[in-house]
N, C-alpha and C positions, 0 to 999 in steps of 0.2 A: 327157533329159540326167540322170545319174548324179552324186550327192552325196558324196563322200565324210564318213564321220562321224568327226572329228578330235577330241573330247569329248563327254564323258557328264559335264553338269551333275548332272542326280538322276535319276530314273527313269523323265521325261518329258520332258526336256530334254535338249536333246544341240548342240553345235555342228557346221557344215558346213561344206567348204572344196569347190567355191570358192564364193563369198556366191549367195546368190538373189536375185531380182528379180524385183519383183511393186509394182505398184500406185507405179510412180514411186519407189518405194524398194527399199534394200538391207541384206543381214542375212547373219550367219553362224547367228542362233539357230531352233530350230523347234523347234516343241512339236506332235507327232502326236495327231490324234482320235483317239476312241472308246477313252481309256482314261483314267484319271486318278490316277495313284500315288502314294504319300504325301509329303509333304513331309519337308522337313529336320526332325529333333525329334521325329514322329510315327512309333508300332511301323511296321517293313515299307521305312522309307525304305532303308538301307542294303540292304538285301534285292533292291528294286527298284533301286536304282540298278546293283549291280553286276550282277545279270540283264542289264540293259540295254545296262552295259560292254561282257559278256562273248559279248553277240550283234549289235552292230554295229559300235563301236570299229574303227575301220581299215578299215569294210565300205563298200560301195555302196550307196546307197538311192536312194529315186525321189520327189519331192515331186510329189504332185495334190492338185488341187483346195482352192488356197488359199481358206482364207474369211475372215481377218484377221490384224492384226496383235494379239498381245498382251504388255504389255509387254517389247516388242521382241523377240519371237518371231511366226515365221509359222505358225500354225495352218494344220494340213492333213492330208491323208491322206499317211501315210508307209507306201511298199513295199519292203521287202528278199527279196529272192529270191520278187520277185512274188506276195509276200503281204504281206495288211495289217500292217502293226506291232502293232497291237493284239490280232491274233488270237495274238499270243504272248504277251499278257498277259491272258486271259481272268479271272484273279484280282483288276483292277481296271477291268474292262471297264465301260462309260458307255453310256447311249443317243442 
């Protein structure tokens, strides 16, 4: 089932419509693995966050392989055009 992505929090944060459902609970927020982009205040935030705008915003995504919740976000592997999310941000890529 396809996500649509309705906001871009910052550069790793993004809301979805319609909510997910995992582990008895529900959410609009996700925050995708294997990257981790700057925060609000720190060089690179506005940089990644609109990257981020400018390549999902209004798009289809794929949530796998929930691993938690964190503060109220669903940690997970996020796919857009059946590629990882993160391999689009190699610049803040995690292991």
């Amino acid at each position: 089932m396809g996500f649509e992505v309705v906001e871009a929090i910052d550069g790793d944060t993004f809301k979805v419509a319609p909510k997910w459902e995992w582990n008895n609970q529900t959410g609009d927020l996700v925050r995708p693995t294997g990257y981790d982009a700057p925060e609000e205040g720190e060089p690179g935030y506005q940089t990644a966050k609109n990257k981020l705008t400018k390549l999902i915003l209004g798009k289809e995504v794929t949530l796998k392989n929930p691993i938690k919740l964190t503060y109220g976000r669903l940690l997970c592997d996020v796919y857009y055009n059946r590629r990882n999310l993160a391999d689009h941000f190699p610049e803040y890529q995690t292991e």
